[in-house]
C-alpha positions in Angstrom: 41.8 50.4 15.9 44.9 48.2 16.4 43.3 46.7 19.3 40.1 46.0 17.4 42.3 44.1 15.0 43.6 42.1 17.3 41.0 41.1 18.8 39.2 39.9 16.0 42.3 38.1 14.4 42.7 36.3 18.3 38.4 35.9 17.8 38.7 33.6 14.5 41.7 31.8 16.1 39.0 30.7 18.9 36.6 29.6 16.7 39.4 27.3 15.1 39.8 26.1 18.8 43.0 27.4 19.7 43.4 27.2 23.3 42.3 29.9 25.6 45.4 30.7 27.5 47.1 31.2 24.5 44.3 33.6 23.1 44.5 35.6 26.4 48.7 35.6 27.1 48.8 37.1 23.1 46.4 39.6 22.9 47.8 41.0 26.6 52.0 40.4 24.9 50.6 42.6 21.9 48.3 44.9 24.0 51.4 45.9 25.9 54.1 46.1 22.8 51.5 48.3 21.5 52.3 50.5 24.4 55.9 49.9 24.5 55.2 48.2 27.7 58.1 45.5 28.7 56.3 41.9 28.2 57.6 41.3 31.7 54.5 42.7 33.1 52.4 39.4 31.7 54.9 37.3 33.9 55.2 39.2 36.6 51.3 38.7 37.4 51.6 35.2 37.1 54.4 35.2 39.4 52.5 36.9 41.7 49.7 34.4 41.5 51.8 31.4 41.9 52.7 32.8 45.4 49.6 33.5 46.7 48.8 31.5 49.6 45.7 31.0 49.1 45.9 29.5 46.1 47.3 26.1 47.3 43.5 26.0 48.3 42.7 24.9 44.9 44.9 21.6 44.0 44.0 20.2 47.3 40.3 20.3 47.0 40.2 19.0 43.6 42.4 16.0 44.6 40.3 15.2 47.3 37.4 15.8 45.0 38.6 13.0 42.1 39.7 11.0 45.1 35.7 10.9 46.5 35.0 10.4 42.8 37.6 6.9 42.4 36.2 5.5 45.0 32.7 3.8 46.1 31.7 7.0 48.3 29.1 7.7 45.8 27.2 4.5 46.1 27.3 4.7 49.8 26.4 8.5 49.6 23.4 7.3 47.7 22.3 4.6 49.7 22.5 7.5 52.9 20.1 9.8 50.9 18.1 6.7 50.0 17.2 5.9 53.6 16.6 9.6 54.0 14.7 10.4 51.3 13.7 7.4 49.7 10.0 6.9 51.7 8.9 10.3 49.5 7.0 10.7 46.1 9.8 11.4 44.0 12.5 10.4 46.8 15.1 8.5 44.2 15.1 11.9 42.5 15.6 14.5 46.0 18.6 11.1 46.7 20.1 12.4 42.7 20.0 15.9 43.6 21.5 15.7 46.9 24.5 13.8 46.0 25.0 15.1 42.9 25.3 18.7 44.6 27.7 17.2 47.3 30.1 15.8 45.0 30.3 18.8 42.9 30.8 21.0 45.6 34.1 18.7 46.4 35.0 18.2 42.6 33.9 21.8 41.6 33.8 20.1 38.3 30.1 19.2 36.9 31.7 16.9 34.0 32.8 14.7 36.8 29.6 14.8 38.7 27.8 13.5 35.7 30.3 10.5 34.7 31.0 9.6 38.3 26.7 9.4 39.5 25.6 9.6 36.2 26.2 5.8 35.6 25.4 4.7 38.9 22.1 6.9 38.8 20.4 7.1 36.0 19.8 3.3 35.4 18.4 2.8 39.0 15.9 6.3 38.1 14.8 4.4 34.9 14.5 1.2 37.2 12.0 2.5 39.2 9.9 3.7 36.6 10.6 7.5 36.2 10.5 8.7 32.9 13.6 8.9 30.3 13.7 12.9 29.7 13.2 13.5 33.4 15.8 11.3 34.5 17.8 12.7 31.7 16.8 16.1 32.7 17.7 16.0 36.2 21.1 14.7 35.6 22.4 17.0 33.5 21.0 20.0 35.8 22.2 18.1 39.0 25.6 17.7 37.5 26.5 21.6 38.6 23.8 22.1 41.5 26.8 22.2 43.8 28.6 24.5 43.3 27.4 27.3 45.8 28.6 25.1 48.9 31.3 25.3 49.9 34.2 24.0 49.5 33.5 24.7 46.0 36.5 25.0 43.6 35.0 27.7 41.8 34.0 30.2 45.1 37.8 29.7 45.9 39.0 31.1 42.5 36.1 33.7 42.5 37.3 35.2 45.8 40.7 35.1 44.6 40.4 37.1 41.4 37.8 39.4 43.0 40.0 39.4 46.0 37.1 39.2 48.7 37.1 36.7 51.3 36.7 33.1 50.6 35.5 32.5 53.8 32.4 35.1 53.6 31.6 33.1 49.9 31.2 30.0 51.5 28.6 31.7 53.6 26.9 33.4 51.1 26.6 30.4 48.9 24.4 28.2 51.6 21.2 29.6 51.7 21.1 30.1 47.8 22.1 26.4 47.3 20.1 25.1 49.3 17.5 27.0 47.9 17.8 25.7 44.1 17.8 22.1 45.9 14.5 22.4 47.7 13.1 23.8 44.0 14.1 21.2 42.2 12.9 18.9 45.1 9.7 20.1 44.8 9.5 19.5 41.1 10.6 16.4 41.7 8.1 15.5 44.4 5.1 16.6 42.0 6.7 14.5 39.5 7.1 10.9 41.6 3.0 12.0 42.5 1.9 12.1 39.1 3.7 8.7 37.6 3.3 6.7 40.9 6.8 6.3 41.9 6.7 3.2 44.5 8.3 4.8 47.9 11.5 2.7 49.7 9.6 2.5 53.3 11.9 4.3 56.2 13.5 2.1 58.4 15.7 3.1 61.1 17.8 -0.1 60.2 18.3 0.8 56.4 19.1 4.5 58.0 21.4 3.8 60.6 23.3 0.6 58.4 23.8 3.0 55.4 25.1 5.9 57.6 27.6 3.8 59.5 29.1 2.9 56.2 29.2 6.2 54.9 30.3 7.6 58.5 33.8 8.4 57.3 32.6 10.7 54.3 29.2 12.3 55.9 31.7 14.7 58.5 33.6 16.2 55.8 31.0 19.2 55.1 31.0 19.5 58.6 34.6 19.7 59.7 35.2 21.8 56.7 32.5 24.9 58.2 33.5 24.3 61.7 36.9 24.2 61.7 36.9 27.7 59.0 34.0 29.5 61.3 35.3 27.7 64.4 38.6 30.0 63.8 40.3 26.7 64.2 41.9 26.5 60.6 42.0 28.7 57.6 40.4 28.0 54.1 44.0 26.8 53.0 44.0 24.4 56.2 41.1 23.2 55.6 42.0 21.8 52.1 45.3 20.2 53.3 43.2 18.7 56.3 40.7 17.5 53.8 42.9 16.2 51.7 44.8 14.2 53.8 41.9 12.8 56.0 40.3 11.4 52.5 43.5 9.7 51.8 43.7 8.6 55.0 40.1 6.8 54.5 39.7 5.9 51.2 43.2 4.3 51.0 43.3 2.5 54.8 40.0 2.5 56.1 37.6 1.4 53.3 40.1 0.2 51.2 38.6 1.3 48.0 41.8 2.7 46.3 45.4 1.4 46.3 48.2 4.1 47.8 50.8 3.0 44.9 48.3 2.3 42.5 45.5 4.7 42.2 46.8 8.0 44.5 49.4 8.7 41.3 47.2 8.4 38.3 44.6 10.6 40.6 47.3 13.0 41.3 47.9 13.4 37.6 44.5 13.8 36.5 43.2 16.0 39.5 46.5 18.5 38.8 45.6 18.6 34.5 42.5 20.4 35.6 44.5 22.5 38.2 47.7 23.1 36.2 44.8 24.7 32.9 43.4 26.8 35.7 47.0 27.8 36.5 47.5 28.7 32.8 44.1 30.6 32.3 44.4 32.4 35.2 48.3 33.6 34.9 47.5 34.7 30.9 44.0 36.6 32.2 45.4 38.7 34.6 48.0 39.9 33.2 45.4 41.2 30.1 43.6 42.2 33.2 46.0 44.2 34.3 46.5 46.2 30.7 42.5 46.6 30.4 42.5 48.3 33.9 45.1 50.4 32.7 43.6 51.8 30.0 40.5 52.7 32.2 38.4 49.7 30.1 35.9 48.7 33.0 35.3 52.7 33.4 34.4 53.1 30.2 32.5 50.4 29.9 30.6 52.1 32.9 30.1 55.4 31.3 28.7 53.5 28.3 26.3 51.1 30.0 25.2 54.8 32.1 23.9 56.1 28.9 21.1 54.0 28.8 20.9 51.9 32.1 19.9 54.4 35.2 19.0 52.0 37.5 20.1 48.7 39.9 17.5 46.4 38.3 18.1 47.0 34.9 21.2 46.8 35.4 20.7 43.6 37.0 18.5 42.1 34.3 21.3 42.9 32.0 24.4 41.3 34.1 22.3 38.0 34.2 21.5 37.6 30.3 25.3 38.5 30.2 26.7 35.7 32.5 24.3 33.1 31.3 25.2 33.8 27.6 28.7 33.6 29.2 28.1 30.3 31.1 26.8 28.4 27.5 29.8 29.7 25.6 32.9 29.2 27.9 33.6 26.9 31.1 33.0 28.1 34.7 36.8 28.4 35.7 37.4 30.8 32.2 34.6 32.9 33.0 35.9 33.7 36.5 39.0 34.7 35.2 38.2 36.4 32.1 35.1 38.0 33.3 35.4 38.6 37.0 37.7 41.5 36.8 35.8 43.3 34.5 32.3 43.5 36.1 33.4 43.6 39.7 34.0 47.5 39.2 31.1 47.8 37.3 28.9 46.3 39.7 29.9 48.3 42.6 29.0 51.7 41.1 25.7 50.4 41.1 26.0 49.3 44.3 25.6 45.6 44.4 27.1 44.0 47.4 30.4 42.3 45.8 29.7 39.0 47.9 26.0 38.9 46.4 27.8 39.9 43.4 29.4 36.7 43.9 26.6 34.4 44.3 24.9 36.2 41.3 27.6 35.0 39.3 28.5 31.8 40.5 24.5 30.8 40.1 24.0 32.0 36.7 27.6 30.4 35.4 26.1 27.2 37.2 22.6 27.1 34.9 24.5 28.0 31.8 26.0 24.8 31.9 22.9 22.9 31.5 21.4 26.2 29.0 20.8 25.2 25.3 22.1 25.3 22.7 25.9 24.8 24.0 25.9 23.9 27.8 29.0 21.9 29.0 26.8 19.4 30.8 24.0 19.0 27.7 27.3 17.3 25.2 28.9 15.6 29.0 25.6 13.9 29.3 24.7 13.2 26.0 28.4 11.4 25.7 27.6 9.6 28.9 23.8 8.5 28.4 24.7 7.9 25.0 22.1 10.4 23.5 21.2 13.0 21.0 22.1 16.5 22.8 18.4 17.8 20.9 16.8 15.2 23.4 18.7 16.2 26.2 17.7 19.9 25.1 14.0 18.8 25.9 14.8 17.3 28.7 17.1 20.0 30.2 13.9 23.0 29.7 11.9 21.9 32.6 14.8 22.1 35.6 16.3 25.1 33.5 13.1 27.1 34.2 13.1 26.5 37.8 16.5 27.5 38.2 16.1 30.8 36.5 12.7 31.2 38.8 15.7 30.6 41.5 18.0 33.0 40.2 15.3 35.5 40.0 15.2 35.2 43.5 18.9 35.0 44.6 19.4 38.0 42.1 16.5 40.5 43.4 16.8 39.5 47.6 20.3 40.2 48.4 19.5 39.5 52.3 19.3 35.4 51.0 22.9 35.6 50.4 24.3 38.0 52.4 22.2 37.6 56.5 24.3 34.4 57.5 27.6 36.3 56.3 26.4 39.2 58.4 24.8 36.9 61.5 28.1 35.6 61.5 30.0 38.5 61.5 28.4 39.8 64.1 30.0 39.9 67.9 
């Protein structure tokens, strides 16, 4: 009954907006005075976090994500997908989606996705004649259609709190992203037929100009996978070699940022976003570590077993769960908070914890664009300058085909887990 209390007293302070770190570190402080449990035990996990190596993984992808984001990689990144794509019905919208989903897989943030291509984007969609809601639409879904690939910000701080490996994530996520891509591709492609987008003919020239500007950014995907699967670096490696290379060509090589100038102020933003997570994650394992010790996740179990007896119903469930989850609370609080209480769960039913993984990661990444509170619905109705009930509309349409997609991520496990287990193979 105390614990009821103080839950709901910790619940109104939320809806008053007090911040979630300090709604998690209090409830675990009391949880464990009500046990006459030393309140060391909070700090002591966060101690432990702050020395894991692999968590130096996280500040150095999201600097090098906000340094992509500073300079003019998009609009070179665009032009590249242009001469790819652009000859297609509905080309200008596959360029959107493919961009989009590489910058967010670098910035593991959707918010910046939308305000860093969003501008560039969306007048050059309503330039060439596609309609407001879809351009609208597609933007807002696109803004998160990234984060599956890896080296996405969130797979890193799933893999940590679930403590599987990162590595076999990145893996898992591939064939599932690229999946929700050629979906939405499609949908666009129907869409460019049936308004008459003009096509941008392909030229070798346009393709070959637009890559060699672009040349410095298009191997980072590349060296990333190789060098992790090549066994040539680890996941922590990968980020400092990452981070460092995009310096490197951002700051010396195309110019676009100055080293005394613009590296601080990125610094300091990119590490506000890291130094939150930091906070979140610190005050929600160490209420982790209290609900595991009173057996919560078990009986949570025992009550769900009372009336769910099988995989897919139990399966249908988890996913109205985590999208209810993704509209209500950011993707980086729902690891943390979340995470440590299904994981356990999960496995008596005996879902894969990797495809666990991508179930959760996908679901988390269309609540941000599910009515009537998505993250990216108010970021995009802020940027576009827009009523978020119009971007409602114009959200419905992409939302259905990624719940068709998640439908099939959720219920054929082998899409996520074959290239983890062709890989792990001798």
């Amino acid at each position: 009954m105390i614990l009821v209390i103080i839950g709901l007293v910790f619940l109104l302070f939320a809806l008053f907006g007090t911040p979630l770190f300090v709604i998690l570190g209090g409830i675990a402080l009391l949880s464990f005075h009500n046990l006459d449990i030393e309140s060391s035990a909070v700090i002591i996990e966060l101690y432990r976090i702050a020395s894991a190596p692999t968590l130096l993984a996280i500040p150095l992808f999201t600097f090098t994500g906000y340094i992509l984001a500073e300079s003019k990689a998009p609009r070179r990144l665009v032009d590249v997908a242009n001469a790819f794509f652009g000859w297609m019905p509905g080309g200008l919208a596959i360029v959107a989606l493919v961009t989009c989903a590489f910058f967010t897989a670098f910035t593991g943030a959707s918010g910046v996705t939308i305000v860093a291509l969003g501008g560039l984007l969306y007048p050059i969609l309503k330039k060439e004649g596609y309609p407001e809601n879809f351009s609208l639409g597609l933007l807002t879904s696109s803004g998160s259609l990234g984060l599956l690939f890896p080296p996405s910000l969130p797979i890193i701080l799933y893999g940590f709190v679930a403590q599987i490996s990162i590595d076999k994530l990145f893996l898992a996520g591939i064939v599932p992203g690229i999946l929700l891509i050629v979906l939405l591709s499609a949908f666009s492609l129907r869409k460019g037929n049936q308004v008459k987008i003009e096509r941008t003919p392909f030229r070798f020239t346009n393709l070959g100009r637009s890559v060699l500007k672009a040349g410095w950014e298009l191997p980072l995907p590349i060296i990333i996978i190789v060098g992790i699967y090549g066994g040539f670096f680890t996941a922590t490696e990968a980020a400092a070699i990452t981070s460092f290379y995009v310096v490197v060509v951002e700051v010396f090589i195309t110019r676009d940022l100055k080293l005394f100038k613009d590296i601080p102020r990125i610094m300091q933003e990119s590490m506000l976003l890291v130094g939150g997570i930091l906070i979140i994650l610190g005050s929600a394992m160490g209420l982790t570590n209290f609900l595991i010790d009173e057996q919560v996740p078990m009986k949570i179990l025992e009550a769900m077993s009372a009336v769910i007896s099988s995989k897919i119903v139990f399966l249908i469930m988890l996913n109205i769960f985590l999208l209810i989850v993704g509209c209500l609370m950011d993707i980086f609080s729902a690891i943390i908070v979340v995470v440590p209480l299904i994981v356990p769960i999960a496995k008596e039913f005996g879902v894969d914890p990797i495809h666990l993984g991508i179930i959760f990661l996908t679901n988390l990444e269309i609540g941000y664009s599910t009515p009537p509170v998505g993250l990216n619905l108010f970021i995009s109705s802020f940027r576009f300058e827009k009523p978020v009930v119009q971007l409602y509309r114009a959200a419905l349409p992409f939302l259905a085909i990624l719940l068709i997609a998640l439908l099939i991520i959720t219920y054929f496990p082998d899409l996520s887990l074959w290239l983890v287990n062709l890989v792990g193979k001798p």
